[in-house]
MIKOLKOL-315253 format. One line per field, with one value per atom (N, C-alpha, C): x, y, z; residue in one letter; atom name. Coordinates in nm, 4 decimals, always signed. Last residue first. Layout:
% MIKOLKOL-315253
px <- X:...
py <- Y:...
pz <- Z:...
bapa <- a:...
kolkol <- CA:...
//
This chain:
% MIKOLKOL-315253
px <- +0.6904:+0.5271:+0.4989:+0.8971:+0.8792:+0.7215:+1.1158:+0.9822:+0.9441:+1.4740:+1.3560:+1.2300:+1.4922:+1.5051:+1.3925:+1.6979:+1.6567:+1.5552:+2.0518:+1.9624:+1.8154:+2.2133:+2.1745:+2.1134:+2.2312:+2.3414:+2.2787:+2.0646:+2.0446:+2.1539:+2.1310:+1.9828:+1.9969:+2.3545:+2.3614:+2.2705:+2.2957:+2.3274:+2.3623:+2.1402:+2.0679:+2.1484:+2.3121:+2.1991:+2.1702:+2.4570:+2.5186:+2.4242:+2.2771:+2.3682:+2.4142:+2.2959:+2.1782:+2.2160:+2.5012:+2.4427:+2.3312:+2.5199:+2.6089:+2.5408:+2.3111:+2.2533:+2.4211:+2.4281:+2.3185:+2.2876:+2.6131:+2.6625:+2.5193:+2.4840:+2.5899:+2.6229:+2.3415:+2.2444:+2.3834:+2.5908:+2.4974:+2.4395:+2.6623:+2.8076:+2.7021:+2.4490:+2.5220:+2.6329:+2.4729:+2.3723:+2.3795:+2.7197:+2.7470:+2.6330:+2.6568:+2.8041:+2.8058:+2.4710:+2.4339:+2.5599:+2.5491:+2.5649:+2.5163:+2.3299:+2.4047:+2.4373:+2.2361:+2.2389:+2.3490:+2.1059:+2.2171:+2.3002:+1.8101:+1.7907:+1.9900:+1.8360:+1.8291:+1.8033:+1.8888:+2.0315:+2.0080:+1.6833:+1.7963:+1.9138:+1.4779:+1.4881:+1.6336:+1.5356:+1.5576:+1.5542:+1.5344:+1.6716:+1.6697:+1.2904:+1.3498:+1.5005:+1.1641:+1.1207:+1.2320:+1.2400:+1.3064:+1.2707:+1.1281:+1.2645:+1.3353:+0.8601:+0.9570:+1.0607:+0.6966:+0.7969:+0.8792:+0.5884:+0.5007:+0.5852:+0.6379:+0.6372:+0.5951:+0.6306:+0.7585:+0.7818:+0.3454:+0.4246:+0.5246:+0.2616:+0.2498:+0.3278:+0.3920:+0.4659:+0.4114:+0.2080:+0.3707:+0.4581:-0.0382:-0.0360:+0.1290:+0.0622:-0.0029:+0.0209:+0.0665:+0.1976:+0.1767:-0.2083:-0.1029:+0.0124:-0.4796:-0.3849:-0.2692:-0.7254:-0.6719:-0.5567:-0.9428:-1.0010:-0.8476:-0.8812:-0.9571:-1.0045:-0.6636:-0.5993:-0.7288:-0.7833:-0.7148:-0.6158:-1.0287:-1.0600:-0.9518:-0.9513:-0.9398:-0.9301:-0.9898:-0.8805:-0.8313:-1.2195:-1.1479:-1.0006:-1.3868:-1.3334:-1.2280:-1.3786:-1.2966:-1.3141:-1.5154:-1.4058:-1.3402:-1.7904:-1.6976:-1.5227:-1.8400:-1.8478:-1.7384:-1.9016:-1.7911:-1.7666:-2.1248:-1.9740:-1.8380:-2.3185:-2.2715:-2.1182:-2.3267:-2.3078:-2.2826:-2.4441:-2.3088:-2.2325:-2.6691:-2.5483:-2.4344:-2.8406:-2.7846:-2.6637:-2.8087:-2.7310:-2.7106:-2.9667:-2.8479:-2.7379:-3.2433:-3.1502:-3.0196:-3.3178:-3.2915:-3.1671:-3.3065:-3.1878:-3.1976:-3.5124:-3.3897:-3.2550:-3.6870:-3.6746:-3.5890:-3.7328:-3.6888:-3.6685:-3.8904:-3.7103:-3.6309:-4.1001:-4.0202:-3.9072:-4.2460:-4.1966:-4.1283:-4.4509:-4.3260:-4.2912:-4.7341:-4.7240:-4.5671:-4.6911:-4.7704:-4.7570:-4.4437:-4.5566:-4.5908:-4.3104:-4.3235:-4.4556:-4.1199:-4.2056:-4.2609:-3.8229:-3.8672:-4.0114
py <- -0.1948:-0.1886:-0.0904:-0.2682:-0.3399:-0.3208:-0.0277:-0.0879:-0.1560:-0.0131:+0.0093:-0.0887:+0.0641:-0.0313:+0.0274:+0.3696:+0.2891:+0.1834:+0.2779:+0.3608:+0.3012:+0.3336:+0.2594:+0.3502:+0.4956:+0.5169:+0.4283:+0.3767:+0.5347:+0.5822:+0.1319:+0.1380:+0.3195:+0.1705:+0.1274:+0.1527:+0.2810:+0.3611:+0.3285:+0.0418:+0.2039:+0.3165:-0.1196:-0.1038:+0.0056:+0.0350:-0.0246:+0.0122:+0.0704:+0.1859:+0.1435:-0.2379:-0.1716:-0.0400:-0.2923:-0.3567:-0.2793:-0.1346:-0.1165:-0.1547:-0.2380:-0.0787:-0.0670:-0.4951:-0.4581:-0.3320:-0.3977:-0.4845:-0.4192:-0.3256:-0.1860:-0.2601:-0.5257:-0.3667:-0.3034:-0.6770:-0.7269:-0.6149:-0.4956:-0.5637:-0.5769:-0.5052:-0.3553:-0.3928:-0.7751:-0.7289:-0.6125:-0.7651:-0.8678:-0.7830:-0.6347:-0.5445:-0.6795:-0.7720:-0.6587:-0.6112:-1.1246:-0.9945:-0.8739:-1.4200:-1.2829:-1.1557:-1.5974:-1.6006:-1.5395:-1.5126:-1.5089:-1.6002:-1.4383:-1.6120:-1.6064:-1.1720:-1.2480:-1.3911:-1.1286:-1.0830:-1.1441:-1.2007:-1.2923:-1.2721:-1.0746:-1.2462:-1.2681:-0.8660:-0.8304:-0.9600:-0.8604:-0.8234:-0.8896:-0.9026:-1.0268:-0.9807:-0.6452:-0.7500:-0.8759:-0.4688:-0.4942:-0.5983:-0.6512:-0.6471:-0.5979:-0.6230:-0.7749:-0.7280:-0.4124:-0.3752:-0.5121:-0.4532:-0.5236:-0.5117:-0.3348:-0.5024:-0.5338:-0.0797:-0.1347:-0.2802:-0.0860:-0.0160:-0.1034:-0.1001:-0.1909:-0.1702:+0.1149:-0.0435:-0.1423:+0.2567:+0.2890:+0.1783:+0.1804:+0.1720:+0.2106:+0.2110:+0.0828:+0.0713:+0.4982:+0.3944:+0.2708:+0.5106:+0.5642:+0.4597:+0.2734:+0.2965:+0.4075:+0.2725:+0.2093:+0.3144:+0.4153:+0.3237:+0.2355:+0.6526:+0.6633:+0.5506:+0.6048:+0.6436:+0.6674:+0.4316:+0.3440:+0.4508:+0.5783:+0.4901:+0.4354:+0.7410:+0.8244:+0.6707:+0.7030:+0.6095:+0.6897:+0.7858:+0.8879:+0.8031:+0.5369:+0.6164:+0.6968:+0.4990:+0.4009:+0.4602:+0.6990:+0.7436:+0.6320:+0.6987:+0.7782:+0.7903:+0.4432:+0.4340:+0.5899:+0.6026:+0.4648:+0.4413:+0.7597:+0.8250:+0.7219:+0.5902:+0.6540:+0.6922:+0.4776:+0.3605:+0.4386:+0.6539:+0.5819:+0.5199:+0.7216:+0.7784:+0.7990:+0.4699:+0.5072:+0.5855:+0.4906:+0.3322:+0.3948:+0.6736:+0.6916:+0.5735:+0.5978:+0.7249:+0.7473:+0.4195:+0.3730:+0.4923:+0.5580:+0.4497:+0.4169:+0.6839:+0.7973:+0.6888:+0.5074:+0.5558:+0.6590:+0.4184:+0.3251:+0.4022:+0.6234:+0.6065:+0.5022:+0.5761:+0.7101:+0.6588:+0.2835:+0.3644:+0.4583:+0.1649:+0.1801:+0.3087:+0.2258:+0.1158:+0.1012:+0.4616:+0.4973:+0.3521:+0.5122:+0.4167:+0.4376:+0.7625:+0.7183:+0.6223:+0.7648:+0.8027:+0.6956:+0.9863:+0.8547:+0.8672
pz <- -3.9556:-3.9748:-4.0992:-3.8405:-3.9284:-3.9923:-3.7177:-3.7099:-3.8452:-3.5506:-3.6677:-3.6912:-3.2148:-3.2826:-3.4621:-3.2088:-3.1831:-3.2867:-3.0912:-3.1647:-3.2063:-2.7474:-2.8734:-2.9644:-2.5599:-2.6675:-2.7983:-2.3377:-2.4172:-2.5498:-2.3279:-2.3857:-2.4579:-2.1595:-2.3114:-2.3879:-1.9732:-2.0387:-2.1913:-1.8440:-1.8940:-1.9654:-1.8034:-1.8899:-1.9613:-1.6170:-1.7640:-1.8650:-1.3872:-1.4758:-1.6389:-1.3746:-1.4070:-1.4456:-1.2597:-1.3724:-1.4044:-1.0254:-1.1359:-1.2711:-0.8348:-0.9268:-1.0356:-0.8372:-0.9140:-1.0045:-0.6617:-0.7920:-0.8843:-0.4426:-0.5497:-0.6631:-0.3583:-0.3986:-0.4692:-0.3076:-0.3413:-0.4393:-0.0918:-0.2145:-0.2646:+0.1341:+0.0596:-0.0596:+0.1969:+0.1518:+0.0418:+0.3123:+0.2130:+0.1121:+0.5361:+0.4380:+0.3420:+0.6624:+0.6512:+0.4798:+0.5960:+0.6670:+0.5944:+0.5615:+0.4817:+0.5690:+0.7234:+0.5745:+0.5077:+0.9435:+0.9424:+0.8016:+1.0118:+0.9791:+0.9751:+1.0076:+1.1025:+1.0957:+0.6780:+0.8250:+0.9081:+0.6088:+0.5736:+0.6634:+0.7208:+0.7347:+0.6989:+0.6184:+0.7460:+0.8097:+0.3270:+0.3595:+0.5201:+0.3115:+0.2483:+0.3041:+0.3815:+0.4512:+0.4148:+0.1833:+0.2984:+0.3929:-0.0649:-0.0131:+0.1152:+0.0295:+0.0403:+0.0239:+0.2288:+0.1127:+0.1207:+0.4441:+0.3177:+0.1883:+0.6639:+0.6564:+0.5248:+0.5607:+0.6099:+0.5867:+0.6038:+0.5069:+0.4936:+0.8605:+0.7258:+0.6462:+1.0155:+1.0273:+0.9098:+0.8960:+0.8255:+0.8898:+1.0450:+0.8636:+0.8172:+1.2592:+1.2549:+1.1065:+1.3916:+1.3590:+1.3037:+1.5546:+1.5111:+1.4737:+1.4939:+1.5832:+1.4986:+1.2852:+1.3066:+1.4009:+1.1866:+1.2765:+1.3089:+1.0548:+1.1226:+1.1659:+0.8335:+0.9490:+1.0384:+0.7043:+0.7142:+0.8575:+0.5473:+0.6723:+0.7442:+0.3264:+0.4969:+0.5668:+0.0917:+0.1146:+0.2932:+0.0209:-0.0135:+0.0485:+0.0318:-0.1182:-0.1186:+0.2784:+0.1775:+0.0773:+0.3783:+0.4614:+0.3282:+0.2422:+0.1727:+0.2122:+0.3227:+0.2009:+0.1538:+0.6041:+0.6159:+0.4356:+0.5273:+0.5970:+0.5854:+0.4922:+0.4240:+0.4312:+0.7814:+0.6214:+0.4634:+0.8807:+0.9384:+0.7480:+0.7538:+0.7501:+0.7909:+0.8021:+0.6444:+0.6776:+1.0296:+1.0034:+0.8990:+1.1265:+1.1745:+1.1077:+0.9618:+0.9738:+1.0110:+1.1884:+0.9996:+1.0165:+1.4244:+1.3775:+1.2240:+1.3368:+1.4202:+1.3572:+1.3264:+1.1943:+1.2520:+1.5373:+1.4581:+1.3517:+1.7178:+1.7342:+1.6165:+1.5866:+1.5666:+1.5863:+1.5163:+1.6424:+1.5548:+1.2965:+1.2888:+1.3940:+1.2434:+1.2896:+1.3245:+1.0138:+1.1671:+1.2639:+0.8637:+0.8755:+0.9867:+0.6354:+0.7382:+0.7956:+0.3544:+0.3968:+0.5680:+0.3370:+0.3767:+0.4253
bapa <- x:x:x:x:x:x:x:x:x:x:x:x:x:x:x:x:x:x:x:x:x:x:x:x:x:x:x:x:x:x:x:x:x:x:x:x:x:x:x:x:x:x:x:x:x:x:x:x:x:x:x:x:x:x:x:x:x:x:x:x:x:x:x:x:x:x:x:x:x:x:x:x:x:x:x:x:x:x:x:x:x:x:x:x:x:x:x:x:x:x:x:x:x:x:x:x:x:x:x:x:x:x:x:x:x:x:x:x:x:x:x:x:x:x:x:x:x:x:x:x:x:x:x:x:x:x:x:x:x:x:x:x:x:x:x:x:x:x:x:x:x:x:x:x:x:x:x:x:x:x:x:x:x:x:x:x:x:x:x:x:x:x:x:x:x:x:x:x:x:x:x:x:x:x:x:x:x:x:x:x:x:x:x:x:x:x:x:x:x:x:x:x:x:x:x:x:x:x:x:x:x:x:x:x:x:x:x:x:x:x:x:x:x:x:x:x:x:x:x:x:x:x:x:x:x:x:x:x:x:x:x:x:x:x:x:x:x:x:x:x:x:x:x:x:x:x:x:x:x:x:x:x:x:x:x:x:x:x:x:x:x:x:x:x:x:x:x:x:x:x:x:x:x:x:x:x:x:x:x:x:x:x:x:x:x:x:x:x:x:x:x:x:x:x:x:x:x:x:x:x
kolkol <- N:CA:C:N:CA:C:N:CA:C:N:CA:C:N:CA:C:N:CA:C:N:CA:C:N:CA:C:N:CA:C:N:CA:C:N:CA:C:N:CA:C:N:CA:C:N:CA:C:N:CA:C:N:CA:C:N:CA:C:N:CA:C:N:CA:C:N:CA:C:N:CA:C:N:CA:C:N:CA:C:N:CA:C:N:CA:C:N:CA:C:N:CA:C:N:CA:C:N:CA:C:N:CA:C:N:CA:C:N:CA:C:N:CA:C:N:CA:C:N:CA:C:N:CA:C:N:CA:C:N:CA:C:N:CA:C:N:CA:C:N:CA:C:N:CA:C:N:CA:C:N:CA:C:N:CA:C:N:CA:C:N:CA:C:N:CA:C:N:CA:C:N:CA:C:N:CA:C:N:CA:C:N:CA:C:N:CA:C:N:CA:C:N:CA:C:N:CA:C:N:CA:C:N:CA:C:N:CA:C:N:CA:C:N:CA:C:N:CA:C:N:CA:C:N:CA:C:N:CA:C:N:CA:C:N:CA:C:N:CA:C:N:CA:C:N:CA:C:N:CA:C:N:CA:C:N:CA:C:N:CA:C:N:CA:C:N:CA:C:N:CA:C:N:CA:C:N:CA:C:N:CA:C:N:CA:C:N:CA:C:N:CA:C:N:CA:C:N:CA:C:N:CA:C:N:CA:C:N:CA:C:N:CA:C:N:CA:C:N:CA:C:N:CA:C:N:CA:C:N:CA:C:N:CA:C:N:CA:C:N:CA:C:N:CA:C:N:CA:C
//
């Protein structure tokens, strides 16, 4: 940096210190660091938690009293049945011929 004799020293300590704040902050969001260096322990795995809708959609519906917990669990085993099916039909099939 070239330096202006009309421009205090200490102003060019702070240019200096803003670029490589402003660096460091560019690399802490690249390297996806920033999210455990400015925020609270436990803060990003309570996001976590709150952001997964199904458990989020399970934990409204038990406490809005919608659906019991042991209705919820009938529910998730019907499914992953239907879905075993699927998948095992999909793997017995043969597969589809291409019209190309």
């Amino acid at each position: 940096m070239k330096m202006n004799s009309e421009i205090p020293l200490e102003a060019y300590h702070q240019i200096s210190t803003i670029r490589e704040f402003r660096e460091r902050i560019h690399k802490e969001f690249a390297m996806g660091e920033i999210a455990t260096t400015y925020r609270p322990p436990g803060e990003v795995s309570d996001e976590k938690l709150f952001l997964d809708a199904l458990k989020f959609f399970r934990a409204r519906v038990i406490a809005g009293e919608l659906l019991t917990n042991e209705e919820l669990v009938a529910i998730d085993a019907e499914i992953e049945a239907l879905i075993d099916e699927a998948v095992t039909e999909a793997r017995s099939s043969s597969l589809p011929v291409s019209t190309f």
